[in-house]
mmCIF file of the C-alpha atoms, coordinates in Angstrom:
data_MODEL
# 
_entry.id   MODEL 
# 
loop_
_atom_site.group_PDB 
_atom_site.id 
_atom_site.type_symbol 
_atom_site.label_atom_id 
_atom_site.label_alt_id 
_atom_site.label_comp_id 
_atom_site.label_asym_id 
_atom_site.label_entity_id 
_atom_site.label_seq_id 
_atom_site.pdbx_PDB_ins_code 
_atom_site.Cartn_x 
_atom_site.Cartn_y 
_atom_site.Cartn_z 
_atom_site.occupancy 
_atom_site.B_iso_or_equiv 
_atom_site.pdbx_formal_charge 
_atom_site.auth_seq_id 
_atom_site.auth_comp_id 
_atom_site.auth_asym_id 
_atom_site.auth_atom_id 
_atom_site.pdbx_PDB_model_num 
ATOM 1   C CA . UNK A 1 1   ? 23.886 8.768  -91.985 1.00 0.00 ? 1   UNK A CA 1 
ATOM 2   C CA . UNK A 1 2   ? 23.289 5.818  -89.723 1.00 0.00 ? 2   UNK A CA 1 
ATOM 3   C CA . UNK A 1 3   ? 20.575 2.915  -91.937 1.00 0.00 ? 3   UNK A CA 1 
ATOM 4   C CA . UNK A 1 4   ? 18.862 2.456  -89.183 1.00 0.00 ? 4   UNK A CA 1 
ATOM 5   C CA . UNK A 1 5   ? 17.999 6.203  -88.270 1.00 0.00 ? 5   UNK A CA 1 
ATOM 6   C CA . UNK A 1 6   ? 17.487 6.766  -91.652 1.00 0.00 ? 6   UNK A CA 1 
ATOM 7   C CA . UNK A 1 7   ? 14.566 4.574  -91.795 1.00 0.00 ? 7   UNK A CA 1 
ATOM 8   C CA . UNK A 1 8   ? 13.403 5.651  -88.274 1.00 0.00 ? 8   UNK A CA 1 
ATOM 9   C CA . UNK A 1 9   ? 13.434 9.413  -90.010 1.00 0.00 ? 9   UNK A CA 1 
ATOM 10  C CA . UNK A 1 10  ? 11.632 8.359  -93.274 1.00 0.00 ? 10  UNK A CA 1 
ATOM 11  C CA . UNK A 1 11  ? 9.068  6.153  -91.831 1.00 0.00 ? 11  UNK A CA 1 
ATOM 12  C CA . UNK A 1 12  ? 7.570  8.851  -89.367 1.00 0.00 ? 12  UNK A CA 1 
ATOM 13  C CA . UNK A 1 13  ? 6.197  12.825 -89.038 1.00 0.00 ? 13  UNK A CA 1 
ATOM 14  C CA . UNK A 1 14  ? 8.466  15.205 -87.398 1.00 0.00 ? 14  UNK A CA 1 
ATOM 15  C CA . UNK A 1 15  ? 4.575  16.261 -85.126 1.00 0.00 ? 15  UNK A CA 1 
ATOM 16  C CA . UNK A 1 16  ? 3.731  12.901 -84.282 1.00 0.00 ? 16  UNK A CA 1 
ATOM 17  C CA . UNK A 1 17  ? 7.416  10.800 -83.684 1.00 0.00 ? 17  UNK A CA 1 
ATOM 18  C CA . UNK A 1 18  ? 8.160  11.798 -80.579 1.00 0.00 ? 18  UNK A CA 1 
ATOM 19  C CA . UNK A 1 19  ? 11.890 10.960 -78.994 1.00 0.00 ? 19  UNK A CA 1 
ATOM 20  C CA . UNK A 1 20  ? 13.623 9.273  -81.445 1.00 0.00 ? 20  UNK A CA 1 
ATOM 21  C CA . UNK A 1 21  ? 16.504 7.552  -79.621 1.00 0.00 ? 21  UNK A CA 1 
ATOM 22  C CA . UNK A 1 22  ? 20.143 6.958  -81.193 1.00 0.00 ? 22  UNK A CA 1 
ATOM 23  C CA . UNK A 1 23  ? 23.662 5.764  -80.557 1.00 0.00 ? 23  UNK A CA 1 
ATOM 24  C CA . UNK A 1 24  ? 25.011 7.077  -83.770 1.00 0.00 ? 24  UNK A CA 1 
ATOM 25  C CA . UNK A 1 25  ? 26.600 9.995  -83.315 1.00 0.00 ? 25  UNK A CA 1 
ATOM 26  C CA . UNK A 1 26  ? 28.130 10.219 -86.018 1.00 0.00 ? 26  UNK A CA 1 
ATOM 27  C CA . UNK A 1 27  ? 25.283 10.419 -88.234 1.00 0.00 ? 27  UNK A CA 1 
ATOM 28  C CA . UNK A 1 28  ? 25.539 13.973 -90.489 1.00 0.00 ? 28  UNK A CA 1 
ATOM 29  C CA . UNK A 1 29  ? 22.216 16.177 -89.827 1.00 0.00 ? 29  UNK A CA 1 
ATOM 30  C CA . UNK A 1 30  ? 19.990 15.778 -93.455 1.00 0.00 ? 30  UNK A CA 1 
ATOM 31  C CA . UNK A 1 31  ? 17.143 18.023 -94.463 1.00 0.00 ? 31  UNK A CA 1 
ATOM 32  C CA . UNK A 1 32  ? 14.998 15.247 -93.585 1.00 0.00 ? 32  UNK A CA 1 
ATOM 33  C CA . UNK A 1 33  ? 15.719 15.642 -90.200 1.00 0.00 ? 33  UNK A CA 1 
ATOM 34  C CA . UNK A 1 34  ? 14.302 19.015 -89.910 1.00 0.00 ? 34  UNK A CA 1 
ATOM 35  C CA . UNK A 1 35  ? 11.226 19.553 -87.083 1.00 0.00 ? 35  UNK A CA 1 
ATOM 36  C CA . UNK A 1 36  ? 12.480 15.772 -85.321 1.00 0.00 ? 36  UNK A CA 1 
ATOM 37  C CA . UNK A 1 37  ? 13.630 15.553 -81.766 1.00 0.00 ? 37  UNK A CA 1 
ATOM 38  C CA . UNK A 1 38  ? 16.684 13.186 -81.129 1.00 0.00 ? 38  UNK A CA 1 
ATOM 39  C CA . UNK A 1 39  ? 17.832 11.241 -77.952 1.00 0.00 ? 39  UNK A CA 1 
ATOM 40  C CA . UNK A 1 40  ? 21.463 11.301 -78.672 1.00 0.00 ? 40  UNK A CA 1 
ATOM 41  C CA . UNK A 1 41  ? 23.399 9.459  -76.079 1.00 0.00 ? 41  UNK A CA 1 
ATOM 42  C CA . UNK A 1 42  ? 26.403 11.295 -74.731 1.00 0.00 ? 42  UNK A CA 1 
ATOM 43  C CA . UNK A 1 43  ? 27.810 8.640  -72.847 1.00 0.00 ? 43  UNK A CA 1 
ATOM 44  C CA . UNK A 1 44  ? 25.863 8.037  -69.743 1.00 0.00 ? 44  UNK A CA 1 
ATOM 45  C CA . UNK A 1 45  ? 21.677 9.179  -70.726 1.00 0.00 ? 45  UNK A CA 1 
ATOM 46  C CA . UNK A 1 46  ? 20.384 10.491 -73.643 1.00 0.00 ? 46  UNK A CA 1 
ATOM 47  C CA . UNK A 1 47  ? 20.282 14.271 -74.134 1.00 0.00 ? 47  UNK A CA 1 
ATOM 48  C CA . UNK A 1 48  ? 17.425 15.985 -76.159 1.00 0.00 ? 48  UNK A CA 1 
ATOM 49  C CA . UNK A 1 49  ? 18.338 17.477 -79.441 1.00 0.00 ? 49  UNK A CA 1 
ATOM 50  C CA . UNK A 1 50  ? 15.595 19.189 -81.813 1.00 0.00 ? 50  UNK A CA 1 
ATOM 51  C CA . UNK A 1 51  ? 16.909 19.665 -85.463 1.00 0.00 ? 51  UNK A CA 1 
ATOM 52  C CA . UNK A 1 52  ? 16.080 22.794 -87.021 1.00 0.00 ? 52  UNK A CA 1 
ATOM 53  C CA . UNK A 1 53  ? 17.777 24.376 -90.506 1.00 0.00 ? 53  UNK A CA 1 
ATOM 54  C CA . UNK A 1 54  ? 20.855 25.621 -88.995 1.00 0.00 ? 54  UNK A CA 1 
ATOM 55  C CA . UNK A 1 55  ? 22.225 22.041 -88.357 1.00 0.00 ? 55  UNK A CA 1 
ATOM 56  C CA . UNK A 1 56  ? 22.207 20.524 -91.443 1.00 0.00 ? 56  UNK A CA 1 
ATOM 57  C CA . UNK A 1 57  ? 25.332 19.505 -91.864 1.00 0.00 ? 57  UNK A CA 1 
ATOM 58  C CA . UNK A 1 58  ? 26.369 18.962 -89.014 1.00 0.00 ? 58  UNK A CA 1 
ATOM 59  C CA . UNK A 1 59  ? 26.609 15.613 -86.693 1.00 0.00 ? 59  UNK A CA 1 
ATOM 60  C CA . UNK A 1 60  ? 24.277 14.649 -84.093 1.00 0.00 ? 60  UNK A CA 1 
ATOM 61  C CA . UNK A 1 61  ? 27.037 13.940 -81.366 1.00 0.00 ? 61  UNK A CA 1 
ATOM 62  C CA . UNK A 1 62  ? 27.926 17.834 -81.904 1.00 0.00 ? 62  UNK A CA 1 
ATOM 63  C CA . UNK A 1 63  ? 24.710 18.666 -79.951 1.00 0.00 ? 63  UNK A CA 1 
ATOM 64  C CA . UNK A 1 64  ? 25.280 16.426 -77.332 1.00 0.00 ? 64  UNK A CA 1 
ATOM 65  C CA . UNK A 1 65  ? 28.402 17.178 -75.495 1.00 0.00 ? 65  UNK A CA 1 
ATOM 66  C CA . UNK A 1 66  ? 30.027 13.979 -72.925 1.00 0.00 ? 66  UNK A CA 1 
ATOM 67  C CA . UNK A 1 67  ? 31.358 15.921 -70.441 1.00 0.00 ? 67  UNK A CA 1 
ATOM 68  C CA . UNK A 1 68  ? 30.232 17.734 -67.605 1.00 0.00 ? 68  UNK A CA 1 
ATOM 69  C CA . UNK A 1 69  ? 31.574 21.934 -67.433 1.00 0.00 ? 69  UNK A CA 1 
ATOM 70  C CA . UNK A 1 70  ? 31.281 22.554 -63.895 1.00 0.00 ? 70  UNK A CA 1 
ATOM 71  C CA . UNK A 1 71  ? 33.674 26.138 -63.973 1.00 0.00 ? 71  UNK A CA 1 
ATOM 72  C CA . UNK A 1 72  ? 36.944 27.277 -64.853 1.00 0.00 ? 72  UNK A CA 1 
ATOM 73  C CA . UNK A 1 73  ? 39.432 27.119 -61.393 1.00 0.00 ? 73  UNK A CA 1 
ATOM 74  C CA . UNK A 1 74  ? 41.811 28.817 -60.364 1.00 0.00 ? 74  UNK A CA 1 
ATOM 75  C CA . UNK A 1 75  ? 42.509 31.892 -57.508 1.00 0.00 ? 75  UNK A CA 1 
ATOM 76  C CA . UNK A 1 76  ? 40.877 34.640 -59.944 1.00 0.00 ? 76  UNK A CA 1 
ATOM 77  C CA . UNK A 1 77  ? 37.305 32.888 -60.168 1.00 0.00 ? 77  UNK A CA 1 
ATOM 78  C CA . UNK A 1 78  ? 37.469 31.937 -56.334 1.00 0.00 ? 78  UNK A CA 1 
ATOM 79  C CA . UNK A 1 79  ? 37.816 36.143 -55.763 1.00 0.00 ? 79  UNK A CA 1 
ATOM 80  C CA . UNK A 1 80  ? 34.853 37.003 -57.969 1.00 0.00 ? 80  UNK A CA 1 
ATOM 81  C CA . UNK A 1 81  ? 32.830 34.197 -57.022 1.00 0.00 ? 81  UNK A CA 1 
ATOM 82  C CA . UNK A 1 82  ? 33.449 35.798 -53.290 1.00 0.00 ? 82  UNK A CA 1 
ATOM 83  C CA . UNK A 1 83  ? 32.548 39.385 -54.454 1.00 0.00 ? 83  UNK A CA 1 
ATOM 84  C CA . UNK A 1 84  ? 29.470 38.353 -55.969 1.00 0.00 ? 84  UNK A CA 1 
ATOM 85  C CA . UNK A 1 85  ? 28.678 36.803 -52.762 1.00 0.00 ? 85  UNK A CA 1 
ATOM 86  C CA . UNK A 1 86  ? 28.802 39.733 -50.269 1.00 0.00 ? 86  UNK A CA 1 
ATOM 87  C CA . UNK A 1 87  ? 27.304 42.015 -53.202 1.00 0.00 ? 87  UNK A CA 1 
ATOM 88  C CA . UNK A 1 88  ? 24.171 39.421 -52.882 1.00 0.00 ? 88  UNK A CA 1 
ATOM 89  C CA . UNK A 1 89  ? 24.376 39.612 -49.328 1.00 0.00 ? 89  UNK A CA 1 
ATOM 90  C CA . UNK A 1 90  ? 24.297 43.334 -49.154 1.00 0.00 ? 90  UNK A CA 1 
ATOM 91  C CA . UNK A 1 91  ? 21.537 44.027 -51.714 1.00 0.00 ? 91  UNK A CA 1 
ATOM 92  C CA . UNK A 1 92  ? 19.434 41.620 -49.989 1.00 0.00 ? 92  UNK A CA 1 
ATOM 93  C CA . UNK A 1 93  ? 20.339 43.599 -46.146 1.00 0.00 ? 93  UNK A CA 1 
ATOM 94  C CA . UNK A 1 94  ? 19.097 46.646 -47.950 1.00 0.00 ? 94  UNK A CA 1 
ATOM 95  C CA . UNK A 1 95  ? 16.161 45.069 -48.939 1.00 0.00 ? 95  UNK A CA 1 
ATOM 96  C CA . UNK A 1 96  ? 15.295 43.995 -46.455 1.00 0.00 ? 96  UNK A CA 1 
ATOM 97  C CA . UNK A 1 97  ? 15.949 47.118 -44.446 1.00 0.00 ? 97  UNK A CA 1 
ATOM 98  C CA . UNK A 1 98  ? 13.679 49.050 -46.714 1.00 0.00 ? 98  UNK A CA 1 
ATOM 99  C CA . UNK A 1 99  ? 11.021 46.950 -46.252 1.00 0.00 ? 99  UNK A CA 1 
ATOM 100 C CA . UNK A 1 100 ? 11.174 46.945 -42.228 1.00 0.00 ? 100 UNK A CA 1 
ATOM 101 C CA . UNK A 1 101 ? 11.497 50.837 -42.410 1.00 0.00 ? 101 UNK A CA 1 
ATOM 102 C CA . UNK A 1 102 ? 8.384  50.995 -45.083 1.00 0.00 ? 102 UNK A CA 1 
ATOM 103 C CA . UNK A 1 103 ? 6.144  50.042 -42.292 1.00 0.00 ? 103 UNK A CA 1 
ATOM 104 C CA . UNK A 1 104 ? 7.354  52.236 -39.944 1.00 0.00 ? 104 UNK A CA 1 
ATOM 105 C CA . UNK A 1 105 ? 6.758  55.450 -41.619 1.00 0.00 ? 105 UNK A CA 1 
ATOM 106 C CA . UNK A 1 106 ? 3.222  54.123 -42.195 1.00 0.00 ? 106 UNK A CA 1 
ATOM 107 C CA . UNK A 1 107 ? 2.416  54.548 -38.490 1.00 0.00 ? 107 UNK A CA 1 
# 
């Protein structure tokens, strides 16, 4: 574990610390660390990372991933993507149908 965080950690109160901001991703998750929210920078900003049990053991950088996922390519996804589309497009027709008919058989 980073010295520096280490003393950041021991010299504060998981309720009252606030953002604790970091470069050291490579610092291993303690029991300490438990309750504490991190800024762990990923590259470009800091990305918010609040330690609970399960990630002791663990490093901080593992929380905080650099890149961006936008979506897998490729001619399959393009199809669905498409299909869910139209499917949107058609349940909101419908609804909108129903609700224009509604009034109608009020009157």
């Amino acid at each position: 574990m980073d010295a520096k965080l280490l003393k950041k950690v021991q010299n504060a109160k998981p309720a009252t610390a606030g953002v604790i901001t970091t470069w050291a991703r490579r610092s291993q998750i303690s029991p300490e660390m438990i309750g504490f929210t991190f800024g762990v920078h990923n590259g470009k900003s800091h990305v918010e990372v609040i330690v609970n049990e399960d990630m002791v053991g663990h490093r901080l950088g593992e929380f905080s991933p650099t890149k961006k996922f936008l979506r897998h390519g490729g001619k399959m996804q393009k199809e669905m993507e498409i299909k869910k589309q139209e499917a949107e497009i058609a349940s909101a027709k419908s609804a909108k149908e129903s609700t224009a008919a509604a009034p109608a058989a009020k009157k």
